[in-house]
Structures are given as structure tokens and as C-alpha cells.
C-alpha positions as CSV (number, residue, x, y, z in Angstrom):
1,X,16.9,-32.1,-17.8
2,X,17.7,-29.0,-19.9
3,X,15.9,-25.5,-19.3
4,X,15.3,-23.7,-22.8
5,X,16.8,-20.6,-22.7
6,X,13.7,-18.2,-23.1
7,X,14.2,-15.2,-24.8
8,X,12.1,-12.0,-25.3
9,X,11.3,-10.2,-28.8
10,X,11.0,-6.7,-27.3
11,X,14.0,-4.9,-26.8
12,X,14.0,-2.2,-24.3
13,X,12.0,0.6,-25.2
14,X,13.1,4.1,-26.5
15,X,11.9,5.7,-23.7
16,X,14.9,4.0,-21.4
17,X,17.8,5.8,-22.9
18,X,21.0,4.7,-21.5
19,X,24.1,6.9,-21.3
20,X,26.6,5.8,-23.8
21,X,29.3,7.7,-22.0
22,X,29.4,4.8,-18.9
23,X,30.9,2.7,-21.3
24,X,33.8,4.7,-22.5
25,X,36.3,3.4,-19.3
26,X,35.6,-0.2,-20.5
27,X,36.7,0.6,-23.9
28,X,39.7,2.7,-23.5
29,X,40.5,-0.7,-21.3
30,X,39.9,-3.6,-23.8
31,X,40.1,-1.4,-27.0
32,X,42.6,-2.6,-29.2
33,X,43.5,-6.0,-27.1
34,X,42.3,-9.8,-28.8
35,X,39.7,-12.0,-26.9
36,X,38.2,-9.2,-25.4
37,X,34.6,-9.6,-26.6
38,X,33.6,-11.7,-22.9
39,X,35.0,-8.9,-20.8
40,X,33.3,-6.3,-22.8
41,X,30.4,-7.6,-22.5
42,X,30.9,-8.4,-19.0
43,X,31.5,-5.0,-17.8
44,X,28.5,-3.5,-20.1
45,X,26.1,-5.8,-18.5
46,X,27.7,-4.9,-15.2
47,X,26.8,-1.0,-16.1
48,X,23.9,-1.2,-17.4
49,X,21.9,-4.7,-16.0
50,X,21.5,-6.0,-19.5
51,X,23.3,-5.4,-23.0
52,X,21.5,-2.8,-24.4
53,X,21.7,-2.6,-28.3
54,X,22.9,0.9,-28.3
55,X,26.0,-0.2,-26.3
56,X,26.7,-3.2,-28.0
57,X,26.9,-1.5,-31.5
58,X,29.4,1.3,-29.7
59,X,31.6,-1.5,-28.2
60,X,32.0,-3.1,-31.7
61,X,32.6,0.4,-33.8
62,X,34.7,1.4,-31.2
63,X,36.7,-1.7,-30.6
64,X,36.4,-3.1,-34.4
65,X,34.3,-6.1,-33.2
66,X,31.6,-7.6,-35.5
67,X,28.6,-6.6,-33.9
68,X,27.7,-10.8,-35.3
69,X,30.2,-12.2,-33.1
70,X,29.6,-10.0,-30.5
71,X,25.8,-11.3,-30.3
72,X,26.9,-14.6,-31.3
73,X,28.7,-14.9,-27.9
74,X,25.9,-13.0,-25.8
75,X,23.8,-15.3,-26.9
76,X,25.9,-18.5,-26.3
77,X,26.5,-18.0,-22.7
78,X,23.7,-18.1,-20.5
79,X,24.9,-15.1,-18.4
80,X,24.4,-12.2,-21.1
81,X,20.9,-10.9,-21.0
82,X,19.9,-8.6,-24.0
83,X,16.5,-7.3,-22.2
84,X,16.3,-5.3,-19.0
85,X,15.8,-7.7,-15.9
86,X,13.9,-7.0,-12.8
87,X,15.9,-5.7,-9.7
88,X,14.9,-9.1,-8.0
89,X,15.1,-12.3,-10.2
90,X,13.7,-15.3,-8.6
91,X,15.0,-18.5,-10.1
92,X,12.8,-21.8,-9.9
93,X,14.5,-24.9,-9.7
94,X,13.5,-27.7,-12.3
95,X,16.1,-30.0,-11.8
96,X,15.2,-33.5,-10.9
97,X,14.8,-33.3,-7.2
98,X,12.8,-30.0,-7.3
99,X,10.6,-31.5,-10.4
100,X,9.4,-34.5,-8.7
101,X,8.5,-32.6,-5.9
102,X,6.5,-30.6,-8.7
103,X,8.5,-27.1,-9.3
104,X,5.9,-26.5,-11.8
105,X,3.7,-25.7,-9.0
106,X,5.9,-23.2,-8.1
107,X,6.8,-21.4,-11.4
108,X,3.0,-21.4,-12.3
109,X,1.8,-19.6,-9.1
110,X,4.5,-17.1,-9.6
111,X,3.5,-16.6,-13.1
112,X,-0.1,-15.9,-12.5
113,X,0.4,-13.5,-9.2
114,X,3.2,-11.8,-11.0
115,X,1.2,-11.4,-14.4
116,X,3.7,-13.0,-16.2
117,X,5.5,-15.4,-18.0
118,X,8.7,-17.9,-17.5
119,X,11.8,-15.7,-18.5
120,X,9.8,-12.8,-18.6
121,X,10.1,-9.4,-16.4
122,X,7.2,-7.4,-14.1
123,X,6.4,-4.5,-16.2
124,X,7.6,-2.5,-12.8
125,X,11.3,-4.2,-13.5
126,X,10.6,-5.2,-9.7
127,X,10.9,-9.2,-10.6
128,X,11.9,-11.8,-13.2
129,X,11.1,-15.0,-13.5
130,X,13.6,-17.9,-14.3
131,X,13.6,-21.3,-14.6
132,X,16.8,-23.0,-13.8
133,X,18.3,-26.5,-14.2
134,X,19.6,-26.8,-11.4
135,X,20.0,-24.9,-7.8
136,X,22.6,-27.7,-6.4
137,X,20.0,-27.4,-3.1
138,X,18.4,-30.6,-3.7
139,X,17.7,-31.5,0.5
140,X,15.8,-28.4,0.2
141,X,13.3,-29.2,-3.0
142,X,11.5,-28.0,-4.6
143,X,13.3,-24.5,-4.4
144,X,13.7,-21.1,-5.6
145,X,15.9,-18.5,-5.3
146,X,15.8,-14.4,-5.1
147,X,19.0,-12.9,-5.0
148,X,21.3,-14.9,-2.8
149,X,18.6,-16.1,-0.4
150,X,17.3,-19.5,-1.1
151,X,14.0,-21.0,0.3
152,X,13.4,-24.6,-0.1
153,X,10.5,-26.9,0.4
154,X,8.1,-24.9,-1.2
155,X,4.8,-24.4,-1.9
156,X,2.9,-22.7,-4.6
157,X,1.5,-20.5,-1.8
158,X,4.6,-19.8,-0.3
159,X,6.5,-18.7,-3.4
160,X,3.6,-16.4,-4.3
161,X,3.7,-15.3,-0.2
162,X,7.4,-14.1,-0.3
163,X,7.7,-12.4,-3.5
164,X,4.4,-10.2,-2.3
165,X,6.2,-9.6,1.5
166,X,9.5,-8.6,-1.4
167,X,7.1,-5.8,-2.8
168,X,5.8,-4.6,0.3
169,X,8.9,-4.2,1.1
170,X,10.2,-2.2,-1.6
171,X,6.7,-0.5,-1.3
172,X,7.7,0.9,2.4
173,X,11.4,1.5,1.8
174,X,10.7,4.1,-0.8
């Protein structure tokens, strides 16, 4: 089974500036040297969460990258994200085991108590949603994961339970 890649129109917004100077370290590193295009991008998203635009074009005047290639590789690999995230992504496992013990279940629930859609982000940037092809937890399915915790024979109900006990406690710790 293969997961469409979803992708979002909105870029982030004008009002989240970023701080072009962050980047200058990775530059002065990989400035000058071939294949670097993967790395750069690696460490921006490492910076910044996400590839912003801004960056991007600054990596490939800087560097003398086409900024074309440079989005033609972001958007190849599955790893580059070119809209913020959420500080928690939960990943929903549709690969066969978790999608014939009905995943969509899962991923539906968490779309309507989070107020949004697969592959999209709470407006909060507390949560994002994926879908996933495959969690290699198959004992466990259906599952989902949040960060490097997994939980496994899932409910609906029980997906929607722990991301809420996730926001209360982000609620309490600040």
C-alpha cells in the first residue's frame, strides 16, 4: 500500500519570521563543496523544523544552487517538510496489518478532535497528523506513533484519549 504524500498550499505565514542568520554556520560549511544540497537541507530543517522559503532561497544564492533542484530534492524525499510541523507529530499506521484492523478509525477520530486534516498541523503547532505506510509494529496493530513512543492496539477512543492527556500536559507544564 502506498501513503500519498500530502502536501499543504500555505506556506508559513509572514508573521513567523525566521532568523536568517542561524543558517550562516551551515553554509560557511557546505558552501562551495558538490553534493551538498541533502546536507543543506538537512541542517536547515534541523534549525528551523521545516525549510522555510526564505532559507532555502539564501542556501542556493549563497552556495550557487538552483533554488529548482534544491526543491526538486525537498520534495523527492519524504523527510523534507516545507510547512511548519507541530511539536508532536502522531503518525497513523496504514500498512496492511494496521488497515485491516481499520487504522482509518484511528486517523478519522484524530482528525475530527484535532480539527484537522491528514498531513495537516493544529493551528496551535501543538500536533500533526500523518499517515504512514508502515510503522514495522505489526503485533501491535492498528498503531500510531507520537514522538518515539508507540501505542498499539488502538482504538478510535484511545487515540483521541492520549493526544488530549498530550495537551493537558503541555497545558500544566507551561
Amino acid at each position: 500500500m502506498r501513503i500519498a504524500r500530502i502536501t499543504r498550499n500555505a506556506e508559513a505565514k509572514d508573521s513567523d519570521p525566521i532568523d536568517l542568520n542561524l543558517i550562516t554556520p551551515l553554509i560557511n560549511k557546505y558552501q562551495g563543496k558538490k553534493g551538498a544540497i541533502i546536507p543543506l537541507l538537512q541542517g536547515c530543517q534541523e534549525i528551523y523544523g521545516f525549510l522555510p522559503r526564505p532559507a532555502m532561497e539564501k542556501i542556493a544564492k549563497d552556495c550557487a544552487i538552483n533554488l529548482s533542484d534544491m526543491f526538486g530534492v525537498a520534495t523527492f524525499y519524504a523527510q523534507f517538510r516545507l510547512n511548519p510541523v507541530g511539536k508532536h507529530i502522531v503518525k497513523v499506521c496504514h500498512g496492511t496489518a494496521c488497515h485491516v484492523q481499520n487504522a482509518n478509525a484511528i486517523t478519522e477520530a484524530l482528525e475530527e478532535s484535532l480539527g484537522i486534516a491528514d498531513g495537516e498541523t493544529t493551528e496551535d503547532r501543538l500536533f500533526t497528523l500523518e499517515s504512514v505506510a508502515c510503522l514495522g509494529c505489526c503485533s501491535l496493530a492498528p498503531v500510531m506513533m507520537i514522538g518515539d513512543e508507540t501505542y498499539g492496539k488502538l482504538t478510535g477512543n484511545q487515540a483521541v484519549r492520549i493526544v488530549k492527556n498530550i495537551r493537558i500536559a503541555e497545558k500544566q507544564s507551561n
